[in-house]
Each structure stands twice: as structure tokens, then as C-alpha cells.
C-alpha positions as CSV (number, residue, x, y, z in Angstrom):
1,X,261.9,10.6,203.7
2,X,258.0,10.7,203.1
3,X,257.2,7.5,200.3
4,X,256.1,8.3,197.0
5,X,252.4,7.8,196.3
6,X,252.2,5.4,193.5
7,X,250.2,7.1,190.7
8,X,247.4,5.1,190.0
9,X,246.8,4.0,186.5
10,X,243.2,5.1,184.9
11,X,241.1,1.5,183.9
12,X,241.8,1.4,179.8
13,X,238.5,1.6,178.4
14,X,239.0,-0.1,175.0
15,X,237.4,-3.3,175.9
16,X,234.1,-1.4,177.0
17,X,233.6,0.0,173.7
18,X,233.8,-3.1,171.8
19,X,231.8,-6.5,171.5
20,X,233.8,-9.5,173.1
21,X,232.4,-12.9,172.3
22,X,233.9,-16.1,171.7
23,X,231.9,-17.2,169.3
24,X,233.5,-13.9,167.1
25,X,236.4,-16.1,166.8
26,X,235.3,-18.9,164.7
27,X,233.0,-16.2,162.6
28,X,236.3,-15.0,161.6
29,X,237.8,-18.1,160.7
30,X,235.0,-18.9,158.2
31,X,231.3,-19.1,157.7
32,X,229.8,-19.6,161.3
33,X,228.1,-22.7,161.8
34,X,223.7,-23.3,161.3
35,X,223.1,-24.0,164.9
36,X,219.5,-25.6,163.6
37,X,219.1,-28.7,166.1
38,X,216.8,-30.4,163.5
39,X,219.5,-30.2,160.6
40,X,222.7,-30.8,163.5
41,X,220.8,-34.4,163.6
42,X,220.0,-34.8,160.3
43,X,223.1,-34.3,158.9
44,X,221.2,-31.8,156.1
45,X,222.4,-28.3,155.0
46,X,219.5,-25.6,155.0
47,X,219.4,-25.4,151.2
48,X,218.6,-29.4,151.2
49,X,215.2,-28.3,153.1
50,X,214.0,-27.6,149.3
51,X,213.4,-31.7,148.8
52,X,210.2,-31.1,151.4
53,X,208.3,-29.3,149.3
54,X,208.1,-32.1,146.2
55,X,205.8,-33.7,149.5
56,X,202.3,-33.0,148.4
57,X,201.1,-31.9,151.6
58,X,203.6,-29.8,152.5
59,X,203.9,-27.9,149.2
60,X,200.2,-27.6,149.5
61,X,200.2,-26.2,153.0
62,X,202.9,-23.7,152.0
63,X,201.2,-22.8,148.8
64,X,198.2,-22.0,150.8
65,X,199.9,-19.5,153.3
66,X,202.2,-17.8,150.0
67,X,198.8,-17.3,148.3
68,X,197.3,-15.4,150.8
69,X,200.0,-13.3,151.3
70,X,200.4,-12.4,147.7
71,X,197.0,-11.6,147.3
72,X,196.7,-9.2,150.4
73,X,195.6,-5.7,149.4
74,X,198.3,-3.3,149.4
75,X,198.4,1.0,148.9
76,X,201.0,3.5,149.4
77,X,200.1,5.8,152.0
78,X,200.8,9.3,150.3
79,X,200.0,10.7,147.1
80,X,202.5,12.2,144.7
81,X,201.1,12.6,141.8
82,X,202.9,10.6,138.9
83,X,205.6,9.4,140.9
84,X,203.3,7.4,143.0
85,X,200.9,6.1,139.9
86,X,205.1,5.0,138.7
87,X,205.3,3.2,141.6
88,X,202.3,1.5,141.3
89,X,202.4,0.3,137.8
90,X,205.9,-1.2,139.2
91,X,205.1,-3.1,141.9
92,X,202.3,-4.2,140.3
93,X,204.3,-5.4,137.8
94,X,206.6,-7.3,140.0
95,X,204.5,-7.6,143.0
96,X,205.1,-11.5,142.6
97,X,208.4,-11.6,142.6
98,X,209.1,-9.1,145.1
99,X,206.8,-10.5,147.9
100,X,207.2,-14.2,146.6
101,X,211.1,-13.8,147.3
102,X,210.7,-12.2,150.3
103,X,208.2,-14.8,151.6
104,X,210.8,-17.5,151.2
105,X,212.2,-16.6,154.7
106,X,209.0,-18.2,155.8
107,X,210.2,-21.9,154.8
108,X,213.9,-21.2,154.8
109,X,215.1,-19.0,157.8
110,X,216.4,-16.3,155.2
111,X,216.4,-15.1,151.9
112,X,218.3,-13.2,149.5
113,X,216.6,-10.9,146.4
114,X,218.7,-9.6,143.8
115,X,217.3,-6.4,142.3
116,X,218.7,-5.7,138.5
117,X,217.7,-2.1,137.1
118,X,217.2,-1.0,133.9
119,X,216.8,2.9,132.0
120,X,213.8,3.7,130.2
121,X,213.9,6.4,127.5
122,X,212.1,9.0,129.8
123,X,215.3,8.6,132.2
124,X,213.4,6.4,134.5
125,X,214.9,4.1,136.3
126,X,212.6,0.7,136.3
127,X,212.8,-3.0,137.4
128,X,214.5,-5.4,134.6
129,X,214.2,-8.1,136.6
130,X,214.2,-9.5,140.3
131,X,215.4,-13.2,141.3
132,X,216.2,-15.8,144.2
133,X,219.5,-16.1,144.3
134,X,220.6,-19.8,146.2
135,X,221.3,-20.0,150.2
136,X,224.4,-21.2,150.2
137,X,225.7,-18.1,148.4
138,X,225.1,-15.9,151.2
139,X,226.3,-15.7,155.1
140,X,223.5,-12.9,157.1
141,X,225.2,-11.8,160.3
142,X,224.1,-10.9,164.0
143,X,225.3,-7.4,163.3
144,X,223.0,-6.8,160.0
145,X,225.6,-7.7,157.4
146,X,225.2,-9.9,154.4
147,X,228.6,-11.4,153.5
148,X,228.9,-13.2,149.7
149,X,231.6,-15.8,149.8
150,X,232.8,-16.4,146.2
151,X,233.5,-20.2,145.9
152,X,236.7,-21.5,147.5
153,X,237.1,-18.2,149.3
154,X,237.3,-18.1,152.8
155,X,237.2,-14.2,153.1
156,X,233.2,-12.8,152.7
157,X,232.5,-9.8,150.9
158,X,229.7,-7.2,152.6
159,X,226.8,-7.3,150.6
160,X,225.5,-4.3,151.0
161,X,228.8,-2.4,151.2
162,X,229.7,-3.2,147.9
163,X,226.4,-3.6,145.8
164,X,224.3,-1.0,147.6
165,X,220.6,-1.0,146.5
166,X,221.0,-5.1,144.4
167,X,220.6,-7.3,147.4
168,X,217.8,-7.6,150.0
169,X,217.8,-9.6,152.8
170,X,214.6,-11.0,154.7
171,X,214.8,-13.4,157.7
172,X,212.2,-14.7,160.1
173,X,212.8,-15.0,163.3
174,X,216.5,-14.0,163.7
175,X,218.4,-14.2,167.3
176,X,222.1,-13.2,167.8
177,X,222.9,-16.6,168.6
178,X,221.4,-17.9,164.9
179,X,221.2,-15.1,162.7
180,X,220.1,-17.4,159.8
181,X,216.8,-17.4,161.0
182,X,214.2,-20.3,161.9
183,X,213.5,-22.4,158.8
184,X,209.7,-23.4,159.7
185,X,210.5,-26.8,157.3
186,X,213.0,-27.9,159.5
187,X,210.2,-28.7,161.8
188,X,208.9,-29.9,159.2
189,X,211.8,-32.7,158.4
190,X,211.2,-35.7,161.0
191,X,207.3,-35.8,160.2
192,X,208.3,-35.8,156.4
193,X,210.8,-38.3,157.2
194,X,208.4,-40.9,158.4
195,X,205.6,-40.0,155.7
196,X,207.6,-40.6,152.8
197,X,209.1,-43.6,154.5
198,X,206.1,-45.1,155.9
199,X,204.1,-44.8,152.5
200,X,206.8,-46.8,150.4
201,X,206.5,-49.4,153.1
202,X,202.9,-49.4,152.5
203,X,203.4,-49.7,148.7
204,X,205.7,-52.7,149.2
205,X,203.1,-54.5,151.2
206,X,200.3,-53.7,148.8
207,X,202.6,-54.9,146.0
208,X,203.1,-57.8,148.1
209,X,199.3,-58.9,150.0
210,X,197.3,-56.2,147.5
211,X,196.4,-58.8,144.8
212,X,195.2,-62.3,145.3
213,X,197.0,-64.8,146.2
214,X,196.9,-68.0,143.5
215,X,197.5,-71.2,144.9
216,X,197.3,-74.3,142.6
217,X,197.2,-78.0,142.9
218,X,198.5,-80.6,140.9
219,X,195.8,-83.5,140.4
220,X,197.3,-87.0,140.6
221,X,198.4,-89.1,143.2
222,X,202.6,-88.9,142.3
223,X,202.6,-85.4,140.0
224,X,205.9,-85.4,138.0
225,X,207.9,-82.5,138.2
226,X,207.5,-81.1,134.7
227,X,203.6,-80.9,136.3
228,X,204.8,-78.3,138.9
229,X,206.8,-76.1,136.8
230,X,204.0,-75.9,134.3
231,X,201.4,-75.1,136.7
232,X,204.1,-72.8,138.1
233,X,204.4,-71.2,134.7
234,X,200.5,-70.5,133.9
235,X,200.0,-69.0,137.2
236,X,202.8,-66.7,136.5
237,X,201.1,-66.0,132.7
238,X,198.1,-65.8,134.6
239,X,198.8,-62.6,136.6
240,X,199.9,-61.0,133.1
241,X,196.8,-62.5,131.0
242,X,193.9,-63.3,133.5
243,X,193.5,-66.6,131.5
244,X,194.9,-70.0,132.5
245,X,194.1,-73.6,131.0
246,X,195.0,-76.8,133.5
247,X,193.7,-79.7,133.5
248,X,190.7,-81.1,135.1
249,X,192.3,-82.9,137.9
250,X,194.3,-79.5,138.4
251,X,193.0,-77.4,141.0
252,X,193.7,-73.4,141.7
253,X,192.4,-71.5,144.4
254,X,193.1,-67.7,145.6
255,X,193.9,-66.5,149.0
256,X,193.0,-62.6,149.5
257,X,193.6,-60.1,152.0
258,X,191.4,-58.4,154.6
259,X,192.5,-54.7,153.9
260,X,190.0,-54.0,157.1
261,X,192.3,-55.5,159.4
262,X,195.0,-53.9,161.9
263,X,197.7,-53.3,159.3
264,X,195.3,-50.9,157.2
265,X,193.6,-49.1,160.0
266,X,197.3,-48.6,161.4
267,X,198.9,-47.0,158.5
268,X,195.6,-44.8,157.8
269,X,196.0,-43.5,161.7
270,X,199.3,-43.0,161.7
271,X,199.2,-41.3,158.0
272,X,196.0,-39.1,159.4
273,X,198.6,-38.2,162.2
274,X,201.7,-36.8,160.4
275,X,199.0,-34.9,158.0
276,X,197.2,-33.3,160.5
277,X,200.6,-32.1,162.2
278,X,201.8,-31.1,158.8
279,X,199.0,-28.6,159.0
280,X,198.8,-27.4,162.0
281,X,202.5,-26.5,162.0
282,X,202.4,-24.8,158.6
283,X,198.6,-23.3,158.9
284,X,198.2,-23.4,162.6
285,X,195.1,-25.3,162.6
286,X,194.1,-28.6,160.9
287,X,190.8,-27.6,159.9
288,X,191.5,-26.4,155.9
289,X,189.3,-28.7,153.4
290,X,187.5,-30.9,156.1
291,X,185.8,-30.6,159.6
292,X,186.5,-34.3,160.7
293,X,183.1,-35.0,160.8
294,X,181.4,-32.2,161.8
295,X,181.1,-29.0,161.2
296,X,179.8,-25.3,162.6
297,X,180.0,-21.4,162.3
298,X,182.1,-21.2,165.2
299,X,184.6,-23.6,163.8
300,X,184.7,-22.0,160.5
301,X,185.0,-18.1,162.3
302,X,188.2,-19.5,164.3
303,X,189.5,-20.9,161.3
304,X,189.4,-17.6,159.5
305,X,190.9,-15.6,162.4
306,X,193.6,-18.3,162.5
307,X,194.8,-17.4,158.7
308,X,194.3,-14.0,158.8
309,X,196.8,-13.8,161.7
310,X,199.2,-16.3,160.1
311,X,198.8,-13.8,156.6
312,X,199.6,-11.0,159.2
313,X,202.6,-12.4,160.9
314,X,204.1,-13.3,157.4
315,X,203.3,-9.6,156.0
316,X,205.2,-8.3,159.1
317,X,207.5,-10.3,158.2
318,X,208.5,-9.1,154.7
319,X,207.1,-5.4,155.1
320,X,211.0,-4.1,155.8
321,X,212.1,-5.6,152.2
322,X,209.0,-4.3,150.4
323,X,210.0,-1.0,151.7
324,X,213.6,-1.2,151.3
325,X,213.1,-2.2,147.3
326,X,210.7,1.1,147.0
327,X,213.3,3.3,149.1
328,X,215.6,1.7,146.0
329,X,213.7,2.6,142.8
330,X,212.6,6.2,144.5
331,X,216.3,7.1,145.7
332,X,217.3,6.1,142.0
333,X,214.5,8.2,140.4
334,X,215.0,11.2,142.6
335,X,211.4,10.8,144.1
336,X,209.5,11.6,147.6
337,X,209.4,9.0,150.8
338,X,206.6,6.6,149.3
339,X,205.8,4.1,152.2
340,X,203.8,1.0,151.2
341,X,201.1,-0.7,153.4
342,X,200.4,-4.7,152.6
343,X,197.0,-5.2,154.1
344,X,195.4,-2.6,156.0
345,X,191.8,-1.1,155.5
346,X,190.0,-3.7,153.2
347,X,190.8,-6.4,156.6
348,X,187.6,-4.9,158.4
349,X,186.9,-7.2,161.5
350,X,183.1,-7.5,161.4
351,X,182.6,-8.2,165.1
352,X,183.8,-4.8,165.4
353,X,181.8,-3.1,162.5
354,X,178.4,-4.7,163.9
355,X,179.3,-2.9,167.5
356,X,180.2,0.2,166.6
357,X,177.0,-0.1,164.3
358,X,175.0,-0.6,167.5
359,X,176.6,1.8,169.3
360,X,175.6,4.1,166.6
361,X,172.5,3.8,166.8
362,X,172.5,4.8,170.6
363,X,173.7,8.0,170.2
364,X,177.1,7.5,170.5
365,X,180.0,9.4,167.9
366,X,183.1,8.6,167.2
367,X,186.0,10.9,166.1
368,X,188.4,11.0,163.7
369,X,191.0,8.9,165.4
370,X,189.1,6.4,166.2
371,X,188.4,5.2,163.2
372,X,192.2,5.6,161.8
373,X,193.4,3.5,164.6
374,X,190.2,1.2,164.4
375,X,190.0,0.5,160.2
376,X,193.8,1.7,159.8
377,X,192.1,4.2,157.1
378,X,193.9,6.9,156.1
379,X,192.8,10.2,157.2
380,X,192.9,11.1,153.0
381,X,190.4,8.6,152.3
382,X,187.2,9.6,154.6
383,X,185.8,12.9,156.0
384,X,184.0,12.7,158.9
385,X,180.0,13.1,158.7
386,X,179.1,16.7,160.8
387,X,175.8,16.7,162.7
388,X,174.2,19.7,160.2
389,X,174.9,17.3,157.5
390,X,173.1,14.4,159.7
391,X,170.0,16.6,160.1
392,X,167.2,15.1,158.6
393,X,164.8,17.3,157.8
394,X,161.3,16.3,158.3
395,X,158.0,17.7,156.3
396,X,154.2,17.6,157.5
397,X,151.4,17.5,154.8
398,X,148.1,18.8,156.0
399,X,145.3,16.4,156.5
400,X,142.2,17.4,155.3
């Protein structure tokens, strides 16, 4: 008898329709772990990143890069009548908050905006108010979700499953191995670390070597002891009172301190050091209120260029929440796709400007599309100049 062919079995397919990963394992099992390097050694949860900014030059530094971002023009690019001038007077309104919250991301890794909503008397649905809410409160994901884990609760709830249009998420930076983001003050935390460290040392040792040193000697040939402790005693008053009386075989003399030396010089390098890093991390550059010395055109064109694409990056950044929250207020409202543009036509490069100016002047025309993907201007706001209305018409007067 012929042998039966053995029916082969078909490969299951199961597992090549779904995600396998270890790592899934121990997201089920609770919040998955901040695989920050910086705050792994530090022993710091990224909510505790908050004590850098009481440093003066870090708050400074970060105040500098929120302000320009809050003060970049902004537009919507279509026109609808009152729904857009509703919009306007709304994000106007809360323009702060809204790209204030969203710019957290920047110093944090991520942040979370809660959006509360409120019914005017024409049926309107406006802003009543828009907040922060706390880290720790939240868990982003590498698949897009936002889990809230109420406290001693293991089991996350899906943000925006349950409180559709309330919460927005913004994060800088995120990878599917560290969906949190990356916090730019947790580069930050070693040089802040040192600063704050170094400076109460040096405060100890001006405490210490800043004022004079009084030294006083008891006249006589055997002083009695009652002699030392009473000079001891007026030097001490003296420090209070700046007056002492001794007698006239007494002698007091005063020791100071050469503030020029290597202990100075040393702490004002190394200070100048973590500063200048401080900078150039949050700014990308060092050159803000200073040009160490020297200064040029060139050096204050680079430094310009510099911030304009840090203000870029961090509007690229938060452009997906600013447009979610408008998606929000028009879906509830019942309006037409409004999409918002932060920065944009009033960011003319002038290099650019001056050569197409000279290249005007040699004949040359550009089209419409040029200048729209040039200027970024909308093809609403300009009409394009035809040559009958560039004629220039030219009149002779007789001479006599």
C-alpha cells in the first residue's frame, strides 16, 4: 500500500498581524519605566526637573526661547466669515495658555493641556478655561495613547477614549523606545548641579576670607588671662560695632585677602563655563546680552538666524496641539476646517528679498508660485502685478 501524504499544515498567521515586544510585558504590569539616562543617575523623577528653573540662568534662557515663541505672528489660512473672526477673538484670548502649555514639552519631554468648555447665550461653544495639569498624572505611549492612572491604581485609563476633545498631548522628540519625550533640562541637571553647588562653596569662603582678618595683641610682658578674653570680646563687638577701645600697650592689626589670586579667577572661569553651556544648550549659542569682548554684524546676523530657527523648531513643535484644540472648538461649534499657521509670512529673510530685488531689476519675473513657496504668502493676500499695469507711460513736452 502507497503511504499517505501528510497534509501539510498552513503557517498560523496570528503572530504577523500583531506587535511582539518584550518590553510590552512590563507596560502591562504598570507604568513603563523613564529610560532618561540623566534622571536613571540622578535618582530624580521627571516632574522634579521643575527645581531648575528657580536657577536664574536657566529660567532666564528658557524665558527667552517661550517669549519668542509666544510672540510669533500667527493667521488662519481660510476665511469664513464670522466663524473665523470667532476663532480669532478666541485664540487670542487664550493664545497664552494654549501655546504656553504646549511649549512645556520643550523643558519637560511632554505635556498634558486640559481644555474646559463653556456655552455662551448665542449657543456658542467657547473656552472657560485651559490649564497644565502635573506629569506624573499622565503615562503617553509609543502607540499614541495617553493613559491617566488614578492614584493607587495600577490599571490606566485612555485619555482620549474616554474624555475626547479635554486632553492634549504635546511631546518633543518622542522614539518608541522613550515615548515621554526628551526633557531638554535633563541636560540641563549635572551643569545645574555644580552651579548651585559651587556658588554656596564660594559663599562660605567669602563668609570665611571676605572680611578682614583682626588679629590683636596683648601689651605686657606676662598678660593675664582675663586680658585675652577681653581682647577676645572687643574684637568680637568690633565686627558688630566698628568701634573698639584697648589699651595703649594693646595692639590690633588686620590680615585681608587678595580676591585677585587663583581661588577668585578659578571660580569666575569655571562659573563663566557652566553659564556659557547653559546657553548654548537652551539658546544654541552663547552670544545673547554680550559679545565677549568684541563685537560685529556678522556675529549679530548668525545670532539672529540661530533664534529664529530655535523659535521654528519649537513652533513645529507645538503646531499639532494648536490645531487639534481649533479642530475641538470648530467640531463643537459645527464650523468649517480652519487651519492655523504660527509664523509664516511676516519671517521675510532679507538676504532673499535684496536678490530677488536685484534680480528684478534685470528683467527677470517671477510667478505666482514662487512667491507662495518663497514668502509662504497666501495666494488670498497678493495679486500678481501684469506687464500692462507695469507700463509706464512716458510724456514729451515740446521745447521751444
Amino acid at each position: 500500500m502507497a503511504k499517505k501524504k501528510q497534509k501539510q499544515s498552513q503557517p498560523k498567521s496570528a503572530g504577523l498581524m500583531t506587535e511582539v515586544a518584550v518590553e510590552k510585558v512590563a507596560f502591562a504590569m504598570g507604568r513603563a519605566a523613564d529610560l532618561d539616562e540623566v534622571l536613571r543617575q540622578a535618582g530624580l523623577t521627571r516632574q522634579r526637573l521643575s527645581v531648575l528653573m528657580t536657577d536664574d540662568e536657566i529660567s532666564q534662557a528658557m524665558e527667552t526661547r517661550l517669549d519668542a515663541v509666544i510672540n510669533a505672528p500667527w493667521r488662519f489660512a481660510e476665511d469664513h466669515g464670522e466663524q473665523t473672526e470667532f476663532l480669532k477673538l478666541e485664540f487670542a484670548k487664550w493664545r497664552g495658555e494654549i501655546v504656553g502649555g504646549a511649549w512645556e514639552a520643550c523643558p519637560f519631554g511632554y505635556s498634558v493641556i486640559e481644555a474646559n468648555y463653556q456655552q455662551m447665550e448665542d449657543g456658542k461653544f467657547s473656552f472657560n478655561s485651559i490649564q497644565v495639569k502635573p506629569l506624573e498624572w499622565f503615562e503617553p505611549r509609543n502607540n499614541g495613547e495617553l493613559l491617566y492612572r488614578p492614584p493607587q491604581e495600577n490599571n490606566g485609563i485612555n485619555v482620549f477614549t474616554k474624555w475626547p476633545l479635554k486632553f492634549f498631548l504635546t511631546r518633543r522628540k518622542p522614539t518608541y523606545k522613550q515615548p515621554y519625550g526628551d526633557a531638554l533640562l535633563s541636560k540641563l541637571y549635572w551643569l545645574w548641579f555644580f552651579r548651585t553647588n559651587t556658588t554656596k562653596f564660594w559663599v562660605k569662603f567669602l563668609e570665611r576670607f571676605g572680611s578682614p582678618l583682626l588679629v590683636g595683641k596683648v601689651g605686657g610682658d606676662n598678660p593675664k588671662q582675663e586680658d585675652i578674653d577681653g581682647m577676645t570680646s572687643a574684637l568680637l563687638n568690633a565686627h558688630a560695632q566698628s568701634v573698639i577701645a584697648i589699651d595703649a600697650r594693646d595692639d590690633i592689626n588686620t590680615i585681608g585677602t587678595n580676591f585677585s589670586g587663583a581661588g577668585s579667577s578659578a571660580f569666575e572661569a569655571f562659573d563663566n563655563v557652566l553659564t556659557r553651556r547653559i546657553q548654548k544648550v537652551v539658546l544654541g549659542q552663547t552670544l545673547t546680552s554680550s559679545t565677549d569682548g568684541g563685537g560685529s554684524r556678522a556675529l549679530g546676523e548668525v545670532h539672529e538666524k540661530v533664534r529664529l530657527d530655535k523659535r521654528n523648531s519649537d513652533l513645529r513643535m507645538i503646531m499639532p496641539t494648536v490645531q487639534e484644540i481649533i479642530d475641538a472648538l470648530c467640531l463643537l461649534n459645527n464650523f468649517e476646517k480652519h487651519t492655523i499657521i504660527l509664523g509664516g509670512e511676516q519671517d521675510l529673510n532679507v538676504d532673499v528679498v535684496e536678490r530677488d530685488l536685484k534680480l528684478k531689476t534685470l528683467g527677470v519675473e517671477f510667478n505666482q508660485q514662487y512667491v507662495v513657496e518663497t514668502y509662504g504668502i497666501s495666494v488670498d493676500h497678493f495679486k500678481m502685478a501684469t506687464t500692462t499695469d507695469r507700463k509706464v507711460t512716458r510724456q514729451f513736452s515740446a521745447v521751444p
